[in-house]
N, C-alpha and C positions, 0 to 999 in steps of 0.2 A: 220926958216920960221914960221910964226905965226898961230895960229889955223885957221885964217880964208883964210888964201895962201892955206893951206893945201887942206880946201875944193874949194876952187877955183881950186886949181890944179887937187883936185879928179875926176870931170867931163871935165875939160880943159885938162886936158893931158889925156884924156882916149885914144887917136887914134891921132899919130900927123904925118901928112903924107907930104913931102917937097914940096915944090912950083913943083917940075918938078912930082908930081903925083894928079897934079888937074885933069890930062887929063886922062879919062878911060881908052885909048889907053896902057899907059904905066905903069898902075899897074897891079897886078897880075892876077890873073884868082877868084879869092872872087868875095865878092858882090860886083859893083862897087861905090865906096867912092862916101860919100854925104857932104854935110855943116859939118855935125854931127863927121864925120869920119877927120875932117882938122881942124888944129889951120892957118888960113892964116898969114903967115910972120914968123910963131915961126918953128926953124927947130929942136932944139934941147934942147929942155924944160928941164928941171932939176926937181925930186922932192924928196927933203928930203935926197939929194947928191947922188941919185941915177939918171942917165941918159936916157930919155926915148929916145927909138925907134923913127925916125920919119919918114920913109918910110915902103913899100909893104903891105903887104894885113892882114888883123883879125888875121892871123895866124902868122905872124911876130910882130903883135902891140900889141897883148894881150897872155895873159895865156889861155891854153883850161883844166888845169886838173882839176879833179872832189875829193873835199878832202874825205877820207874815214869816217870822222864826219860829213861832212855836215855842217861843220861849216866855217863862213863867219864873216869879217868886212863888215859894212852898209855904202855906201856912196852916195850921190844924185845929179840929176842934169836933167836941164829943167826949165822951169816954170820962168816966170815976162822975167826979159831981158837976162835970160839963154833958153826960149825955141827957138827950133830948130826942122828941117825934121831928121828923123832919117833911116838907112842905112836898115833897114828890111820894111822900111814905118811906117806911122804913124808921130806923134808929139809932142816930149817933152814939153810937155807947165804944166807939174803938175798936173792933173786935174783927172789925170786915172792911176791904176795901170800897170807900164811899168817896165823893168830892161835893162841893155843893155847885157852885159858877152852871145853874140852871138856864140861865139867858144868857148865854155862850152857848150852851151845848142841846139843851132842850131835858128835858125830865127823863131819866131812863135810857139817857143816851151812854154809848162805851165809850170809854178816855183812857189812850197810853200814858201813862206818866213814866219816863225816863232820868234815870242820872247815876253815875259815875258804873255804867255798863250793865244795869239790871232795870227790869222794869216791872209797873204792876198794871193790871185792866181795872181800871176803877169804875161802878156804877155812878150817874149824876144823881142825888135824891134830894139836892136842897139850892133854894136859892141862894146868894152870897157870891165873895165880899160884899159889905158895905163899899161904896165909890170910895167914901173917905181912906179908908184902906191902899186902894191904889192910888190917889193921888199923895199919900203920906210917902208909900213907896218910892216915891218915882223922884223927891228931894227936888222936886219944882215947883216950888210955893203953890201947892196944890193948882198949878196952872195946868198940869197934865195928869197923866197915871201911868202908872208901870202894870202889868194885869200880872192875877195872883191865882194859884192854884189852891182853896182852899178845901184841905185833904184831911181825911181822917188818919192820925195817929199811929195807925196800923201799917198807912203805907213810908211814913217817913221812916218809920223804925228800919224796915226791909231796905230802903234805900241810902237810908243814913246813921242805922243805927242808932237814932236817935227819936224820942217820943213826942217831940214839941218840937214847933220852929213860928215865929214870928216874921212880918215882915221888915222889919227892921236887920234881921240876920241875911237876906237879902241871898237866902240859901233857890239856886235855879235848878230847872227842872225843865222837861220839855214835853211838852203833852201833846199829842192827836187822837178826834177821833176816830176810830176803829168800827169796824162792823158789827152789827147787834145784835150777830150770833155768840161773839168772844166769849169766851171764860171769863168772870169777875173773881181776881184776886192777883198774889204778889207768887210765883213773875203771872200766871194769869194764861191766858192763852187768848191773842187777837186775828182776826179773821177779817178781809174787807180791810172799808173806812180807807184810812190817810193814802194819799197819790203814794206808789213806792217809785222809786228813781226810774226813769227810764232806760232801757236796754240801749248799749252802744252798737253805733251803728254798722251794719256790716260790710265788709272789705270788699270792692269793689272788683270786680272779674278781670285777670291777670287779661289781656287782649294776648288773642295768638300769635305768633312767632310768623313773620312770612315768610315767601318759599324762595327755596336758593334761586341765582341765576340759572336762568335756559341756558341748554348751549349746543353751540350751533352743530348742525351737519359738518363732516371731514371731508365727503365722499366731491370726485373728480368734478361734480357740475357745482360746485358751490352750497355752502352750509345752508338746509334749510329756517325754516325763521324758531330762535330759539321761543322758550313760551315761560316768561315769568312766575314767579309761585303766587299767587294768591292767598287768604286768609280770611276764617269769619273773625270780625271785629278786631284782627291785627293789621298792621302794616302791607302795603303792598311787597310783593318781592322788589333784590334786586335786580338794576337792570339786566336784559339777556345778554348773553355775551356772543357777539356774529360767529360767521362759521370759519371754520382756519381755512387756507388757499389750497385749493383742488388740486390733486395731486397728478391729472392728467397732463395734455400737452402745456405744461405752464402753471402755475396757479391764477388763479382768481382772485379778486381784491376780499378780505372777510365780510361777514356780513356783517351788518348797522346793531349797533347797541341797542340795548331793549329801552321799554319805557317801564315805569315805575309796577307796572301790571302786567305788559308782554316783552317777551324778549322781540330783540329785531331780526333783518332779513336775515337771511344768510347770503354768501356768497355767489356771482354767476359763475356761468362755465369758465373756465383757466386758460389766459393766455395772456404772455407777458408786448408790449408794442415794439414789432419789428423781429418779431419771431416768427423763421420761415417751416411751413412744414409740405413733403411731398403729397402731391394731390393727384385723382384719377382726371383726365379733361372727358370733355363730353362726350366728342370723336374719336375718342381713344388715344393712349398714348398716358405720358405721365407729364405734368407741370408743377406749380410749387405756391401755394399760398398765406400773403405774411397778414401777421395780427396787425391792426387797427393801434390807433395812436394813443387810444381809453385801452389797452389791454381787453376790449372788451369781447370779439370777434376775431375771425380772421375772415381775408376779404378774399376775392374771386381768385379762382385757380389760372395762373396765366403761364406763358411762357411754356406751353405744349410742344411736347419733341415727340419723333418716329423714328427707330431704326433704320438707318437707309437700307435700299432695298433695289435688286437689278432693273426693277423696270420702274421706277417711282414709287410715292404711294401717295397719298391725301394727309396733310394733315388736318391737324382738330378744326382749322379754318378753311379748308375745305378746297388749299391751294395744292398745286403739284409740288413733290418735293422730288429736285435732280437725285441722281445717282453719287452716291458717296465719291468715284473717281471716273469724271467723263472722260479720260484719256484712255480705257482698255480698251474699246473700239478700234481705234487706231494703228493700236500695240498690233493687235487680231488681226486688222488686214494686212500688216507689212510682214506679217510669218505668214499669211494664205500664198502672198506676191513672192518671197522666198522660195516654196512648196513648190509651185509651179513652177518656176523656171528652173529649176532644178532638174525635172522631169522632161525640160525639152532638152538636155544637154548629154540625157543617156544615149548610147551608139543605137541604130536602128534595130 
């Protein structure tokens, strides 16, 4: 069949319904057939050795599936000594963006037709293709179909500059519908209808930054406990950093590293082990007490002393302490014994 049967057949065979279904009475419960929906005298049209239908209603004459591409063969019909009343109403005559593929879309429905970056809002007013039609398309011994957009003339012009297209030319397009408020015409204005892409998804919230290391106290008794940073929905801080050694008599060991949340102790009081420092005793006097073997203390004041003193005195323990030299006593009587006998030696 030659390219131009082809498109002759594309809109001729879209609906071919037999003599005995001119009469409303005896087609099905669809719209009832118009001019548009009847080839008169043709009952079993052929296209591309595939066999069209030619009785009952849209649902028996054409395809209703919807491809999951959205993609389509373009084919046309109407217009000069092809227009006709069409089966939703209205009139093929070319002049207005129309489609028929009624059971697909429904009567009156809006349809985007796209291709090579411009589009038109086409009305549905008519049933069609014929099946035969898409199973010719589809070049699988009519085992299948390829689905077809069949469009009035007006819109291939606007999209292909071109006034006819058959489906043999295998010219694609992409239709959805659109909401039934749209504009109908070429590019048309669409509203609603087809899913548009969905929005990507949004970037997830940067988590805070946690808080520096604590850090410890300097001061003479040991660093107090540093205190980790915290964060909403970041990281805990680093650990606390202890406290440096006390600068009084000795240092202190630093204080304990923090944990992931608090810092640690700090340091105790300062003193290195075996470090002597002078002490008050209890009893008075002065003695001397050393640091602890843990640097951690220093331990009891010992080794209490008193100035010696002429008559004794008590130390811290509560004993007599002699006379720094018990020999001036002695010294003192043998200058008294001196003294005196000196005195009996003067003349009378």
């Amino acid at each position: 069949m030659s390219s131009q049967s082809n498109r002759r057949w594309s809109h001729k065979a879209r609906l071919c319904f037999s003599i005995a279904c001119l009469g409303a009475a005896s087609c099905s419960s669809d719209v009832a057939p118009t001019g548009s929906d009847t080839i008169a005298r043709v009952t079993s049209p052929d296209v591309g050795g595939c066999a069209c239908p030619g009785s009952g209603g849209c649902s028996a004459l054409s395809y209703g599936d919807i491809p999951a591409d959205n993609i389509y063969y373009i084919t046309t019909f109407g217009g000069g000594t092809d227009t006709q009343t069409m089966s939703c109403g209205g009139t093929a005559d070319g002049t207005w963006a129309y489609i028929a593929n009624r059971e697909r879309f429904g009567c009156g429905a809006k349809v985007k037709v796209e291709a090579n970056g411009k589009s038109c809002v086409a009305e549905v007013a008519d049933c069609g293709p014929n099946k035969c039609v898409e199973e010719a398309a589809c070049y699988c011994s009519c085992n299948g179909h390829f689905p077809i957009i069949d469009a009035s003339p007006f819109i291939t012009k606007y999209l292909f500059n071109s006034s006819s297209a058959g489906w043999s030319d295998k010219t694609k397009v992409t239709a959805v519908q659109v909401g039934d408020g749209s504009t109908v015409g070429c590019p048309g204005k669409s509203t609603g209808g087809g899913a548009g892409a969905g929005g990507s998804s949004g970037s997830g919230g940067v988590g805070g930054a946690g808080g520096s290391s604590g850090q410890g106290g300097s001061n003479p008794e040991g660093g107090s406990s540093g205190e980790g940073g915290t964060s909403a929905g970041g990281a805990g801080g680093d650990p606390g950093v202890g406290g440096s050694a006390g600068e009084g008599y000795g240092g202190g060991p630093g204080g304990a590293g923090g944990t992931e949340e608090y810092g640690g102790e700090g340091g105790s009081a300062g003193c290195f082990p075996g470090q002597k420092r002078a002490c008050k005793c209890t009893g008075g006097g002065q003695g001397e007490h050393v640091c602890n073997d843990e640097g951690t203390a220093f331990g009891d004041c010992t080794g209490c002393k008193i100035a010696a003193t002429s008559s004794g005195s008590q130390g811290a323990c509560g004993c007599g302490l002699a006379a720094d030299d018990p020999g001036g006593t002695w010294l003192a009587g043998l200058l008294m014994a001196l003294v005196g006998l000196r005195r009996r030696r003067r003349p009378g």
